[in-house]
Structure formats: C-alpha cells, structure tokens
ZADO-1210 file (C-alpha; in nm, 4 decimals, padded with zeros to 6 digits):
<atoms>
<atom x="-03.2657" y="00.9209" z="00.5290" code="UNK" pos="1"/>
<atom x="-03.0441" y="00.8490" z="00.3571" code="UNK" pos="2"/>
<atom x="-02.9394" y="00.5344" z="00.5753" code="UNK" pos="3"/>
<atom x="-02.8941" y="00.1914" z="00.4384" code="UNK" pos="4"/>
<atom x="-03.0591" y="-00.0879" z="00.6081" code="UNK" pos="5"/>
<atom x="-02.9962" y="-00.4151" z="00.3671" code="UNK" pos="6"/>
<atom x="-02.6528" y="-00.5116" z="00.2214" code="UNK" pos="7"/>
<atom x="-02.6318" y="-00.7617" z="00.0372" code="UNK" pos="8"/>
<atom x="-02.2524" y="-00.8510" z="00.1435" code="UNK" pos="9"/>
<atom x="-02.1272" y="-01.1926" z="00.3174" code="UNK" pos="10"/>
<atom x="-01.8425" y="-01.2679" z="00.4758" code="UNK" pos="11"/>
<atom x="-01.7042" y="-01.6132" z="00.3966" code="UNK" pos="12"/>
<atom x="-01.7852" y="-01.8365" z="00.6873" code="UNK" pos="13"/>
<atom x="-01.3576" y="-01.9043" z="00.7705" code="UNK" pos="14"/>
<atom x="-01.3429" y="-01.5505" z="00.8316" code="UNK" pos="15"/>
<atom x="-01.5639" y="-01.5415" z="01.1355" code="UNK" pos="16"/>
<atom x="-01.4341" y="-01.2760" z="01.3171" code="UNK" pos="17"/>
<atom x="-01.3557" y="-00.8471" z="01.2421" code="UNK" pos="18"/>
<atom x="-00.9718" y="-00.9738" z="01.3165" code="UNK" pos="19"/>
<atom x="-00.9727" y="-01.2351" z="01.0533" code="UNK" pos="20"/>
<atom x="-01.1053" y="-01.0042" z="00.7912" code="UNK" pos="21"/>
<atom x="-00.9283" y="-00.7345" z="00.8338" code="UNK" pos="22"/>
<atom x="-00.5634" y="-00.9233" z="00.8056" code="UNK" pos="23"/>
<atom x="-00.6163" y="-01.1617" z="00.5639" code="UNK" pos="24"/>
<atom x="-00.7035" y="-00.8927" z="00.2613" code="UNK" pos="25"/>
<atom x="-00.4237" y="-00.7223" z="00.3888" code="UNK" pos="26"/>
<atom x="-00.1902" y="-00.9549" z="00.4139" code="UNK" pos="27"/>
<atom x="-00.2565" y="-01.2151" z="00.1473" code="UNK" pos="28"/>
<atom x="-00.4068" y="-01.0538" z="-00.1333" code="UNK" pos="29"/>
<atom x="-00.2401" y="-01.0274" z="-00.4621" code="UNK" pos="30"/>
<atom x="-00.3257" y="-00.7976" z="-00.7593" code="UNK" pos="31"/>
<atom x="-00.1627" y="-00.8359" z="-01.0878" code="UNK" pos="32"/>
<atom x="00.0379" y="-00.5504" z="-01.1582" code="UNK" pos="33"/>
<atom x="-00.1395" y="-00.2406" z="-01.3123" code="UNK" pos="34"/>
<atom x="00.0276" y="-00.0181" z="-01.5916" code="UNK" pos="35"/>
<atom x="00.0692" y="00.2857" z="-01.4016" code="UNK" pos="36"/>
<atom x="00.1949" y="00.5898" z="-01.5013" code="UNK" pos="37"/>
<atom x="00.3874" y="00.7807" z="-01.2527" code="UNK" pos="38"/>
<atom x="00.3647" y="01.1487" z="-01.2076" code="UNK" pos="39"/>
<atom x="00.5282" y="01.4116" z="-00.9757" code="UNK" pos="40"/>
<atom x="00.3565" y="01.7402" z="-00.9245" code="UNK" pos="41"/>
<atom x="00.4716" y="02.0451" z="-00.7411" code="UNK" pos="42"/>
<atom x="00.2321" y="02.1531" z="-00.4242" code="UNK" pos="43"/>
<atom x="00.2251" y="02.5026" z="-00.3623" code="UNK" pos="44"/>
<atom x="00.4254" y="02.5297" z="-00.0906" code="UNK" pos="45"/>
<atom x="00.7495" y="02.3945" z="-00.2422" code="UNK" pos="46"/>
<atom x="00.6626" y="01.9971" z="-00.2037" code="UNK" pos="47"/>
<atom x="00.5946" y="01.7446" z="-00.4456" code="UNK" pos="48"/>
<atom x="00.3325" y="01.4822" z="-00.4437" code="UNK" pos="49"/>
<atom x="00.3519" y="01.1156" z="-00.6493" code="UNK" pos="50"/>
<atom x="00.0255" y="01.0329" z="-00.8474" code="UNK" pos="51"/>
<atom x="-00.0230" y="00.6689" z="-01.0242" code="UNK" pos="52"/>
<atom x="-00.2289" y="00.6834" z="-01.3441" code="UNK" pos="53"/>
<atom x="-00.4578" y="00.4366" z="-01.5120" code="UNK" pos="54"/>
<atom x="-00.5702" y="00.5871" z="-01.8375" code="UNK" pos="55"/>
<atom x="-00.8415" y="00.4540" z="-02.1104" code="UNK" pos="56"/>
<atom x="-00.8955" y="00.8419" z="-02.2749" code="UNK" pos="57"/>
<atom x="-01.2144" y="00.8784" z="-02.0749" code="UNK" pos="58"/>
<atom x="-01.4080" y="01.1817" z="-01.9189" code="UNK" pos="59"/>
<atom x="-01.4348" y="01.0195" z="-01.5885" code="UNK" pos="60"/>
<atom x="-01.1672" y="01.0391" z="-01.3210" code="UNK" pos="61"/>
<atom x="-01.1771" y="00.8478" z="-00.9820" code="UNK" pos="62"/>
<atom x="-00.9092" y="00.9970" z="-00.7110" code="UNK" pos="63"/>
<atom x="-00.8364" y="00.7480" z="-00.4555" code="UNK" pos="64"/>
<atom x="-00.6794" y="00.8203" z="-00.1732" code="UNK" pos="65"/>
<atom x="-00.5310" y="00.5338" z="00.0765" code="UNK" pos="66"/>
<atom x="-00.4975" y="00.5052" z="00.4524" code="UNK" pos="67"/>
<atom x="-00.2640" y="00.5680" z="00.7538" code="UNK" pos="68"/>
<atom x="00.0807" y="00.3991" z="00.6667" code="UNK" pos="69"/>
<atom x="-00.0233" y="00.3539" z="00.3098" code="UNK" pos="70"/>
<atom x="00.0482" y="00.3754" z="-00.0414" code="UNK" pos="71"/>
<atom x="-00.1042" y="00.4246" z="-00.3627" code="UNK" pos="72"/>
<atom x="00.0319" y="00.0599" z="-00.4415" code="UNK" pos="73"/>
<atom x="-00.1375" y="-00.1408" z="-00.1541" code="UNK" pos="74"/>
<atom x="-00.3328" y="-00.4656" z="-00.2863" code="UNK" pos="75"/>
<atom x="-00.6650" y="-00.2431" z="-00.1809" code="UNK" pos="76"/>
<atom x="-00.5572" y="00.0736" z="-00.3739" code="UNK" pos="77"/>
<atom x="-00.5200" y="-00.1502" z="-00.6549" code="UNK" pos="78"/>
<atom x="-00.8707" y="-00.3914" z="-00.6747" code="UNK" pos="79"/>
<atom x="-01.0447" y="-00.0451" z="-00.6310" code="UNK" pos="80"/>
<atom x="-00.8552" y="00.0802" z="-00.9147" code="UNK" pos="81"/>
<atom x="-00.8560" y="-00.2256" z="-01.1449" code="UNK" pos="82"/>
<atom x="-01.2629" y="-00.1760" z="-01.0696" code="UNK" pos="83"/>
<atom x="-01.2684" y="00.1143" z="-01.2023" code="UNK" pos="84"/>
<atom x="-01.0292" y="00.0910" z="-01.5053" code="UNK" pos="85"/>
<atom x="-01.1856" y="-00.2162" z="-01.6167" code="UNK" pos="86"/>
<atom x="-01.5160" y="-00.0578" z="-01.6588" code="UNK" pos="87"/>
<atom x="-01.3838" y="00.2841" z="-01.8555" code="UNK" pos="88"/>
<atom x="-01.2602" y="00.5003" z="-01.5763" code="UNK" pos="89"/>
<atom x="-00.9415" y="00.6654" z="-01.6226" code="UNK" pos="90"/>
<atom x="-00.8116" y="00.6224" z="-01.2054" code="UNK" pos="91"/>
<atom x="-00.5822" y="00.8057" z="-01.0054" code="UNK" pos="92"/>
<atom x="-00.4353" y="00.6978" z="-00.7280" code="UNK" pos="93"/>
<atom x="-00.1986" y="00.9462" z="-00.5040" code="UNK" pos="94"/>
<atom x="00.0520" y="00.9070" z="-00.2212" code="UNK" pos="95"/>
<atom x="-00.0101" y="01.1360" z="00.0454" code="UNK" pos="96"/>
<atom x="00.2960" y="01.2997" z="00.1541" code="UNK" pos="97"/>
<atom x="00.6132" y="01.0741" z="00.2307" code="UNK" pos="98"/>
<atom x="00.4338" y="00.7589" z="00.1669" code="UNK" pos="99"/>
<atom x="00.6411" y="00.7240" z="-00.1910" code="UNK" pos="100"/>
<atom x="00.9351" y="00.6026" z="-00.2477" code="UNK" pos="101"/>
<atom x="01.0832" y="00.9192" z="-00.1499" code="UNK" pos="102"/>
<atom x="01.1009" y="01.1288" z="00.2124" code="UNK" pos="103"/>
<atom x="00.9353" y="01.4991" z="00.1103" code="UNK" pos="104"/>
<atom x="01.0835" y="01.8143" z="00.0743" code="UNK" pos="105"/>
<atom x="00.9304" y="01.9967" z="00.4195" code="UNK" pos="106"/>
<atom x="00.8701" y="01.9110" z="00.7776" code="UNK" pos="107"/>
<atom x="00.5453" y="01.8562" z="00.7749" code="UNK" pos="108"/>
<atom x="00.3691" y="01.4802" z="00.6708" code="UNK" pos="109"/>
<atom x="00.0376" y="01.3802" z="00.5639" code="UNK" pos="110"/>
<atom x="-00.2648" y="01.3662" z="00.8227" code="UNK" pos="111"/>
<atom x="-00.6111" y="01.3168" z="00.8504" code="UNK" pos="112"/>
<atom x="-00.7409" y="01.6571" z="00.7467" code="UNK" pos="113"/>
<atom x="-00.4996" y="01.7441" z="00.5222" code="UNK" pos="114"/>
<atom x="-00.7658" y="01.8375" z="00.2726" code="UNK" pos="115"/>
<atom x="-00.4967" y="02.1240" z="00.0880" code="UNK" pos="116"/>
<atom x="-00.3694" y="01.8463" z="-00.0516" code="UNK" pos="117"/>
<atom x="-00.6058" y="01.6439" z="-00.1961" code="UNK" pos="118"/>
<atom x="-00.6718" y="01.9958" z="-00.3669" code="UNK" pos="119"/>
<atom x="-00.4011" y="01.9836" z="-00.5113" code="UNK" pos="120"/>
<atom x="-00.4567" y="01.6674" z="-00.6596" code="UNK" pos="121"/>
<atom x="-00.8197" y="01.7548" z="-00.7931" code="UNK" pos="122"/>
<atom x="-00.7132" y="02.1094" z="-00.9566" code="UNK" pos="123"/>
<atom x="-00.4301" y="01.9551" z="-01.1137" code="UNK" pos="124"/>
<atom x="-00.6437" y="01.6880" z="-01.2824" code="UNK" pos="125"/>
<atom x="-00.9724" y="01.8467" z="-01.3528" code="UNK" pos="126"/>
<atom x="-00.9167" y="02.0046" z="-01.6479" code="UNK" pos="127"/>
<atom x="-00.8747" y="01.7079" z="-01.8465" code="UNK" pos="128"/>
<atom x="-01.2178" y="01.5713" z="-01.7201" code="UNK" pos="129"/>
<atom x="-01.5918" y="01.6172" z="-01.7244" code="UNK" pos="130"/>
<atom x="-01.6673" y="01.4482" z="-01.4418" code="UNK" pos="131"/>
<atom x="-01.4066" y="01.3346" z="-01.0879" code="UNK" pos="132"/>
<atom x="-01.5323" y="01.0826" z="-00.8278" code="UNK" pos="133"/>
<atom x="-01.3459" y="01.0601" z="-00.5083" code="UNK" pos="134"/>
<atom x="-01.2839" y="00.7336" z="-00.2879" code="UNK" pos="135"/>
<atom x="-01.1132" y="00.7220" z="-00.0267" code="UNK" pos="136"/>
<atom x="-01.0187" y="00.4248" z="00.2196" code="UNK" pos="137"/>
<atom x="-00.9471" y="00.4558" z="00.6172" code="UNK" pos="138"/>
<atom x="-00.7899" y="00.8141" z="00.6587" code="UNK" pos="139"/>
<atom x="-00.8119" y="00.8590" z="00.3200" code="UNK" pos="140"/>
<atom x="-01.2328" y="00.8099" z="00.4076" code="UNK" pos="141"/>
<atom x="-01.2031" y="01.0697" z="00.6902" code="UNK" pos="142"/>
<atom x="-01.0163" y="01.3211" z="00.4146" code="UNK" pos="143"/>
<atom x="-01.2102" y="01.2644" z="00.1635" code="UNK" pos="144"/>
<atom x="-01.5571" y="01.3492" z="00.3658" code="UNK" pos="145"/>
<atom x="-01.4147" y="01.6261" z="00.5687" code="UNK" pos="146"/>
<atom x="-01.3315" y="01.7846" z="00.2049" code="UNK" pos="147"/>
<atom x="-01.6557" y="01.7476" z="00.0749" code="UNK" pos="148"/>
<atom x="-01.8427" y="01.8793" z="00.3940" code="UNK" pos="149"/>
<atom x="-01.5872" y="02.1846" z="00.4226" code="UNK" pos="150"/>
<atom x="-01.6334" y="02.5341" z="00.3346" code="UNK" pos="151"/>
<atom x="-01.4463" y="02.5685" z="00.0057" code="UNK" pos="152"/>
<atom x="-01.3859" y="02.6362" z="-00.2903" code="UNK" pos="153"/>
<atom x="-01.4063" y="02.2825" z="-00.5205" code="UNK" pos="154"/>
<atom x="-01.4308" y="02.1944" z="-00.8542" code="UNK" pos="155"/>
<atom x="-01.7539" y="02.2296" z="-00.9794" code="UNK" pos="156"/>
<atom x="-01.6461" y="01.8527" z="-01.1902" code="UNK" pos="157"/>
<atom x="-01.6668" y="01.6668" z="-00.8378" code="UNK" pos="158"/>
<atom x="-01.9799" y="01.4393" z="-00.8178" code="UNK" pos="159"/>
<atom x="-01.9858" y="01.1837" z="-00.5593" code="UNK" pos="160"/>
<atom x="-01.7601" y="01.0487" z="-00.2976" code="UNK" pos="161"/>
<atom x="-01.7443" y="00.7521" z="-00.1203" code="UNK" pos="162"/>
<atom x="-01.5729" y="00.6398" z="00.2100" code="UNK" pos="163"/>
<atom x="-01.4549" y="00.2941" z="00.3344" code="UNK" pos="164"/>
<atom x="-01.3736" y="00.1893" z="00.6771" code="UNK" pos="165"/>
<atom x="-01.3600" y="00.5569" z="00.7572" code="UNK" pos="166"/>
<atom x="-01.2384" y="00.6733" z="01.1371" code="UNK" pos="167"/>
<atom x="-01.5009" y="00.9513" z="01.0861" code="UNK" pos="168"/>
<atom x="-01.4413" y="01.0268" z="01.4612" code="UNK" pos="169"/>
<atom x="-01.0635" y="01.0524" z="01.4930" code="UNK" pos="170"/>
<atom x="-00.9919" y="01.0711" z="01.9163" code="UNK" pos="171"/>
<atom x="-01.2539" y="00.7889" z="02.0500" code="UNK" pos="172"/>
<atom x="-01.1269" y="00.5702" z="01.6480" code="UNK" pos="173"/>
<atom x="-00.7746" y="00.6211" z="01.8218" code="UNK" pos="174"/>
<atom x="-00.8256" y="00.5333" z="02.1361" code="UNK" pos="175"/>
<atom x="-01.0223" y="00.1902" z="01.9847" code="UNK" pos="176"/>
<atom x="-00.6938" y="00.1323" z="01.7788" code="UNK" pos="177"/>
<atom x="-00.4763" y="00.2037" z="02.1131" code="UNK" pos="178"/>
<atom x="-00.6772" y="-00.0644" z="02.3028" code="UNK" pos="179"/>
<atom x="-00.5296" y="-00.4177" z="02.4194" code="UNK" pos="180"/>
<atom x="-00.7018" y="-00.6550" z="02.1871" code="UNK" pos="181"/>
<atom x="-00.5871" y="-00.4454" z="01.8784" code="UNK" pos="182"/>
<atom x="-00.1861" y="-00.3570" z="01.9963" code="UNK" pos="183"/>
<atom x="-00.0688" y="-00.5394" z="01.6947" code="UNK" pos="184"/>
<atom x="-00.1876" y="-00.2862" z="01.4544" code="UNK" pos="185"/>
<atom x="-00.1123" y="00.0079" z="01.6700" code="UNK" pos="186"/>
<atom x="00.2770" y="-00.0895" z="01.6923" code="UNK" pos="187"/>
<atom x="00.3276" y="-00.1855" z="01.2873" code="UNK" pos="188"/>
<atom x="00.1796" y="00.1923" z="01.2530" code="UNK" pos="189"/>
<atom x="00.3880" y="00.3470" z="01.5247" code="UNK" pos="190"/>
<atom x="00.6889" y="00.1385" z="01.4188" code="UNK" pos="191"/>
<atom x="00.6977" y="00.3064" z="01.0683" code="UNK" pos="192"/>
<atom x="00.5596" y="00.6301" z="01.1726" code="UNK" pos="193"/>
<atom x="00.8871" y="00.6265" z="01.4140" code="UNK" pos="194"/>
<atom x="01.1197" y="00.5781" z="01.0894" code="UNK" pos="195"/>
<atom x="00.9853" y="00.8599" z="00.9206" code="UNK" pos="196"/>
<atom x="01.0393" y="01.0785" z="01.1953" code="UNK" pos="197"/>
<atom x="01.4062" y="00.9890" z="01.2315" code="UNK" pos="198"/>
<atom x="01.4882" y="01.0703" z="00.8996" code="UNK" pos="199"/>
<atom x="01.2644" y="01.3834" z="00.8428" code="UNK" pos="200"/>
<atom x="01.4910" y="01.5002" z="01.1796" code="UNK" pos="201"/>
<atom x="01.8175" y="01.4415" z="00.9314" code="UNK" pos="202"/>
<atom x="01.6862" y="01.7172" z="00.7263" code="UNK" pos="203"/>
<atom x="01.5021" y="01.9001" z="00.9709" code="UNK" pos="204"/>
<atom x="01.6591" y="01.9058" z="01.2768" code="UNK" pos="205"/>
<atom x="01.5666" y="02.2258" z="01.3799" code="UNK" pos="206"/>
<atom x="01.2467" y="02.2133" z="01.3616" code="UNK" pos="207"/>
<atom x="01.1641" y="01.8083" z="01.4626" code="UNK" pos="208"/>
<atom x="01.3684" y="01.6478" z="01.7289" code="UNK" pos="209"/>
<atom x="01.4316" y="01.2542" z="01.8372" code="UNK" pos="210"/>
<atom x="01.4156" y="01.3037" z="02.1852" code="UNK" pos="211"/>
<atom x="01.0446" y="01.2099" z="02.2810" code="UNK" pos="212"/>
<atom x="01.0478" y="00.9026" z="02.0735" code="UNK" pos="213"/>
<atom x="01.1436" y="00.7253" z="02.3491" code="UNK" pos="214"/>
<atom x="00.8044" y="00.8706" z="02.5298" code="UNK" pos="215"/>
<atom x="00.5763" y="00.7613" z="02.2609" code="UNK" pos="216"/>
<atom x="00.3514" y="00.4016" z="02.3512" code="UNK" pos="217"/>
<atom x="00.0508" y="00.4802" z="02.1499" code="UNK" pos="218"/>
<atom x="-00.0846" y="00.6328" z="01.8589" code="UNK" pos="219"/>
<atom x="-00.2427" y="00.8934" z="02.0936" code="UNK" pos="220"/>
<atom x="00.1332" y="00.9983" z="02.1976" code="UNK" pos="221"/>
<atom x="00.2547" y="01.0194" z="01.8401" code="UNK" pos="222"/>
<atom x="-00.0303" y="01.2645" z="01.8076" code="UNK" pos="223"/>
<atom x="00.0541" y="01.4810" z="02.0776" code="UNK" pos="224"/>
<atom x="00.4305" y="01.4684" z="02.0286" code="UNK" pos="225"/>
<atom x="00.4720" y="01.5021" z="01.6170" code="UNK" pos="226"/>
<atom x="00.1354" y="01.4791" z="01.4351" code="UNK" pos="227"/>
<atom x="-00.0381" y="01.8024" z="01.6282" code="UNK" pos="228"/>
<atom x="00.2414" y="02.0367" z="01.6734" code="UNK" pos="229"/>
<atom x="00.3968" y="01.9937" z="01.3768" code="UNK" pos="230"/>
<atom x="00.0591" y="02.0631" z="01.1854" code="UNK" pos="231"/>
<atom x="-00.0002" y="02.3274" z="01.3959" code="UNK" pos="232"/>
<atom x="-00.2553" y="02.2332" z="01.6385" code="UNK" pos="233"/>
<atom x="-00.2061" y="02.2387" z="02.0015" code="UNK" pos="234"/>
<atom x="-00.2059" y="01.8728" z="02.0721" code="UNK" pos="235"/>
<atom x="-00.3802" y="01.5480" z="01.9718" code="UNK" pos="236"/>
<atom x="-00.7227" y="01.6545" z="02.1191" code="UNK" pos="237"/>
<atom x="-00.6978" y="01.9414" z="01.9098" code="UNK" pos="238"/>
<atom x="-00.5875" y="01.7999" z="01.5687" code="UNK" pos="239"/>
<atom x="-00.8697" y="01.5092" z="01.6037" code="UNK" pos="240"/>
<atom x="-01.1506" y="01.8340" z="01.7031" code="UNK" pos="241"/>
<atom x="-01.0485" y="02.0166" z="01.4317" code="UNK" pos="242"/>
<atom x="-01.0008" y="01.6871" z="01.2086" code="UNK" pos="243"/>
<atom x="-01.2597" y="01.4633" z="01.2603" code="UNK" pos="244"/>
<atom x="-01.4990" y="01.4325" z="00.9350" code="UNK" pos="245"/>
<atom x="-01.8128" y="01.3961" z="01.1407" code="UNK" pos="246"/>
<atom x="-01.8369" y="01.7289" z="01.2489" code="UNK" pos="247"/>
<atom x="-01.8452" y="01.8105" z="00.8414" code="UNK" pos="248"/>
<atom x="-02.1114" y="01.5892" z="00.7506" code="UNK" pos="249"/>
<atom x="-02.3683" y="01.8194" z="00.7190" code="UNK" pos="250"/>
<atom x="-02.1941" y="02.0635" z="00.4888" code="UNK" pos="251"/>
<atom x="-02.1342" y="01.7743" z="00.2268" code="UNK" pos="252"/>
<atom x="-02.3635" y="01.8513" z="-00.0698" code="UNK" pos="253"/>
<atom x="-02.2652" y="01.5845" z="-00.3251" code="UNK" pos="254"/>
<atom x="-02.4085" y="01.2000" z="-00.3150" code="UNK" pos="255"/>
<atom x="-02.1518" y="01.0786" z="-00.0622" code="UNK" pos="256"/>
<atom x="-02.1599" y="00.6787" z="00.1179" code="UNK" pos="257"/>
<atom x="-01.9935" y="00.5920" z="00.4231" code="UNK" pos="258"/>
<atom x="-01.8968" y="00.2145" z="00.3969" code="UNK" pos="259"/>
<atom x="-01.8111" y="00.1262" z="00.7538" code="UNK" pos="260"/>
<atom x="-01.8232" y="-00.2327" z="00.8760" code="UNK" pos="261"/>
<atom x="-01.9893" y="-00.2982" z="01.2336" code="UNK" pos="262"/>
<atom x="-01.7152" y="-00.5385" z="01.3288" code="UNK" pos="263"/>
<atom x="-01.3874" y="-00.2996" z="01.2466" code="UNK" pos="264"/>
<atom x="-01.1320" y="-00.3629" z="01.5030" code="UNK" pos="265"/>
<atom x="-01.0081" y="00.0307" z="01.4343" code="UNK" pos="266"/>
<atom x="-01.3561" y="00.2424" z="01.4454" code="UNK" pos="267"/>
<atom x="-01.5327" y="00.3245" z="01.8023" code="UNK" pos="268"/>
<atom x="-01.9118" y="00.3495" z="01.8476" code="UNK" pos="269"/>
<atom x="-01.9012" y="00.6989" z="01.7045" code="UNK" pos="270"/>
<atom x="-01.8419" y="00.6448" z="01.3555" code="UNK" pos="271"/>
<atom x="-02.1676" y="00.4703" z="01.3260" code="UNK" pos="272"/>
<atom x="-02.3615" y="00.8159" z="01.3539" code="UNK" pos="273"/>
<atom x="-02.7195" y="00.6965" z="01.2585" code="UNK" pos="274"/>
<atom x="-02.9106" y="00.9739" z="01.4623" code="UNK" pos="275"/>
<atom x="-02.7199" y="01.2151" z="01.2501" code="UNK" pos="276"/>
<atom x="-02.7582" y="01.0095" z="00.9286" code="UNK" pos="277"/>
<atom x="-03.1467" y="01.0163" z="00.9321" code="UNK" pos="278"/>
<atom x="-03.1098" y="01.3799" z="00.9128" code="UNK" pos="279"/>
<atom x="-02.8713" y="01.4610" z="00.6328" code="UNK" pos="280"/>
<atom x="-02.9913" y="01.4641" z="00.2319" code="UNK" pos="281"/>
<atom x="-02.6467" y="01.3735" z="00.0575" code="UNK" pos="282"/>
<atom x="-02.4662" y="01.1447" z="00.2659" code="UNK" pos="283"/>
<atom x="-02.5689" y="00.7452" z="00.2467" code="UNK" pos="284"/>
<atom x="-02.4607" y="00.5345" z="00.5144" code="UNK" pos="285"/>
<atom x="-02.4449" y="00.1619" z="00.4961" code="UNK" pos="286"/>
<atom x="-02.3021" y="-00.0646" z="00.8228" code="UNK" pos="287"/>
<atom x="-02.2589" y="-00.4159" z="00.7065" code="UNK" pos="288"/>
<atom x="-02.2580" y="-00.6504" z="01.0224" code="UNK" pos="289"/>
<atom x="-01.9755" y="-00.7733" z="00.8939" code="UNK" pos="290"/>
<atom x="-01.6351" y="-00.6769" z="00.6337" code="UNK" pos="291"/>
<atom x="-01.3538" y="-00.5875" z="00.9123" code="UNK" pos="292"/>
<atom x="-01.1011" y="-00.3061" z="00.8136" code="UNK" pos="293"/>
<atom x="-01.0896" y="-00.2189" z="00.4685" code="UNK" pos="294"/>
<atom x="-01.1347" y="-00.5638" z="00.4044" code="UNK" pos="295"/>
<atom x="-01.4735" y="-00.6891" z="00.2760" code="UNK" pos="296"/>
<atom x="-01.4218" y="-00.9913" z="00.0770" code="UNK" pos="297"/>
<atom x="-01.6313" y="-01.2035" z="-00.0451" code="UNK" pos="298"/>
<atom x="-01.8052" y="-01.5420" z="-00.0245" code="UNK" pos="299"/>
<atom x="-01.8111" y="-01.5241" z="-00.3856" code="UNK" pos="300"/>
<atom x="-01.6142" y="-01.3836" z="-00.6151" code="UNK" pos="301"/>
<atom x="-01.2895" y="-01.3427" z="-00.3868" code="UNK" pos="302"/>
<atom x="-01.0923" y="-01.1506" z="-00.6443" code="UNK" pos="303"/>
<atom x="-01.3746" y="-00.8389" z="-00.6595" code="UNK" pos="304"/>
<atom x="-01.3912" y="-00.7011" z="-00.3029" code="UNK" pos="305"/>
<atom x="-01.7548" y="-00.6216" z="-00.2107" code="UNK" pos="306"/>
<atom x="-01.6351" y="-00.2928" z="-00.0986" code="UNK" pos="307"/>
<atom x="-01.5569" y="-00.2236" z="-00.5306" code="UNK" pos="308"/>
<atom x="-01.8322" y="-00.3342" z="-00.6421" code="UNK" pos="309"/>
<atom x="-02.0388" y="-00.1436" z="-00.3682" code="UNK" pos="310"/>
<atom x="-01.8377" y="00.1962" z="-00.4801" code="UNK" pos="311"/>
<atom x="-01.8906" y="00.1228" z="-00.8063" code="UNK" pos="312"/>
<atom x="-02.2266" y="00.0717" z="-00.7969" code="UNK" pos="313"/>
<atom x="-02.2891" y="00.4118" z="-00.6188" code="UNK" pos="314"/>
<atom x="-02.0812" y="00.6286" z="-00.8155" code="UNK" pos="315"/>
<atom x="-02.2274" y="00.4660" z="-01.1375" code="UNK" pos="316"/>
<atom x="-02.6221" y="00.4475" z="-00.9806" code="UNK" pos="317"/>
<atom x="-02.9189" y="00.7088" z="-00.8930" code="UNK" pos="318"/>
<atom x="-02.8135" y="00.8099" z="-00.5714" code="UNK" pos="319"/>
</atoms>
C-alpha cells in the first residue's frame, strides 16, 4: 500500500511499441499557444530563474517542472498546464537553469537534485496561495520527489506531488538511456548539453574547460566530466547516490504518485520499486503496461494526455 494495480489507460493500437510512444508526443504534438506571463526572479546566489504564468485569480498553484534538455514551453509542459488552467488552477511553469532563452549568470546548470531551486520557486510564490501542487515530468519527477522526501524546511501550503516518467534511480536510468537500442536519445541530449558547455566556458573559463569534450560518448561521461564536479560531487556515481529520489521515498509525507510507464525506453528495472512501495503510507505508485516516455496518449481523446487527466485526478481526489 499504496500501489496501484488497475489503470484505466490505453495506448492506441499504431503505437505498439515504448519507442513509438515516446517520439510521437514529442515530436508531433501541437498545443495552441497559452497566455503566459513571463517572470524573472533573482536566486539567492546571484542567478536568475524564468517562470511562465497562467493566472485565473485562484488559491491553487500547480509548479511544474520539465525534464532533462527541457523547457517550460515543451508541447508536454503545456497540455499539463492547459489541464490545469482550464479547470481553475492558476499554473506555473519554470525553466530550470539555462534552459530559457538566456545562458545563466554562474557556472553551475540545473541537475537532478537541484532541489534549492525549486525552493526558490515555491517561497517566491506561496504567499499568494492557499494551497501549491507540484508536478514534475522526467528529471523534473526525480526533483520533485527527492524534495518532498528530503529533510527540510517547506512550505507548510504544499499538498501533493506527482511524478511522470520519473528516473527515480538516476545511475542504472542512465545507463538504460546509454544503451544501443536507445543511442538516438542519448546523442540529441549530449548534443545540446555539449552547446551549453561551450558557451558557459566563454564566460567561465576558469572554472569549466573544453578540453574533455572530445572524451565524452555517453551521458555517463558528461556526468563524470561536467555534471558531478561542477556540482560538487566527486563524480557521476556520486551525484546519482546522492541524487537519486528513491533513496527519499520514505521521508515524503504528502500524497505523492509516481506515474512511470513499464515500457519507457529511459527508466531501468529500478524505478519500478514495488517491494518498497507496499511499505510506504504517502507515496502511490501506478505502472501502466504501457505510455512510453512522458508520452501517454490516448486511444481517445488524443488532445488530453492520460498522464493530465491522471494528475489531475489525484491532486483534485481523496488520496
């Protein structure tokens, strides 16, 4: 308890495989444009993060945070929002750092457990709010449980939090990514992940150098070479230890769901935890057969993802 058993989602029968359903949301899904309101705050170390607004004067805020590569714009940032927005929720969506328009102000990027940020977000916005409901997709999923489960300080407005397609274990979810069958996705992220590097070394080239970027094949390498040190763990191994939302599950004391599709090309055996699941009171955790990565559309009804209605269902419902 509390593990989900039945879903109710299906996959439409062209999309037959975890492939299929993973690149065709991604790739060919388009969201009318959303009046957004764009907003830059000040983090406290001297940064600045970009937050997209969706406002209908309500009490009740959901902060969505997007995955590795992405943007508070992607066609899945936006059917999560629209979800929301249509049904009363004023939304937030935030870019994580350097995934706006703009390169930021310090060496450092976004990662995994950057959970200071997100923070940031939340104290910034709670004080016009009664209640704040967090979703997060992909690495956004893994932040957004691994700052519920921490040992913190959070606003006492925060009441649920959901997770979608969430690499809850970061190391074996990398080395899945790294693996033949999925090389396409592994060298669009280290293709852009690249670019940022070369110009963050323009403004910081003491600190970040060019030179290994010849060395880095895989994700795993970026990790070692940038993504670690510069966050200042030892290597990859001990950014995804220290990272990895799984080992925070059991401090999470909110109503929290882990949406993670069986079939996801990017998540390993290990971010199915069900042993662990049957043993924890606040987390839910529902593995569809079928939905791909941060994909999930449906038979029916192809313009609602079932992954929206899903979140919407839980933050709005009894559990």
């Amino acid at each position: 308890m509390p593990l989900i058993n039945k879903t109710e989602y299906e996959n439409p029968k062209w999309l037959f495989n975890g492939h299929l359903q993973t690149i065709v949301p991604g790739l060919f899904r388009n969201i009318q444009p959303l009046a957004f309101e764009r907003e830059r705050i000040n983090t406290p170390d001297g940064d600045f993060l970009d937050l997209d607004w969706l406002k209908n004067n309500s009490q009740k805020l959901v902060i969505i945070s997007h995955g590795l590569e992405g943007n508070s714009q992607r066609p899945y940032m936006m059917g999560m929002a629209r979800q929301f927005f249509t049904k009363g929720f004023d939304v937030l969506n935030w870019n994580f750092r350097g995934c706006g328009e703009e390169i930021n102000l310090k060496p450092i990027f976004y990662h995994s457990g950057a959970t200071y940020d997100l923070d940031t977000v939340i104290e910034h916005a709670e004080k016009n709010y009664d209640e704040i409901f967090l979703v997060g997709f992909s690495l956004g999923g893994n932040l957004t449980l691994k700052y519920l489960g921490e040992e913190r300080k959070r606003s006492p407005k925060l009441r649920k939090g959901v997770a979608i397609s969430a690499p809850v274990h970061l190391e074996s979810s990398c080395e899945k990514i790294s693996s033949r069958e999925n090389f396409m996705y592994a060298n669009r992220f280290l293709k852009t992940l690249k670019e940022k590097v070369i110009k963050k070394a323009q403004l910081f080239p003491k600190e970040i150098s060019t030179g290994t970027l010849r060395k880095i094949k895989t994700l795993r390498d970026f990790d070692d070479f940038f993504t670690g040190p510069i966050h200042g763990f030892d290597d990859a191994h001990d950014y995804y230890e220290q990272n990895s939302s799984l080992y925070f599950l059991e401090g999470i004391k909110l109503p929290s769901l882990i949406l993670n599709a069986q079939n996801d090309p990017f998540l390993s055996p290990r971010c199915f935890p069900v042993k662990l699941g049957r043993n924890l009171e606040n987390v839910w955790m529902e593995f569809p057969k079928y939905g791909g990565h941060v994909g999930f559309i449906q038979r029916k009804q192809q313009d609602i993802y079932w992954s929206e209605q899903r979140a919407f269902e839980f933050i709005t419902g009894d559990q």
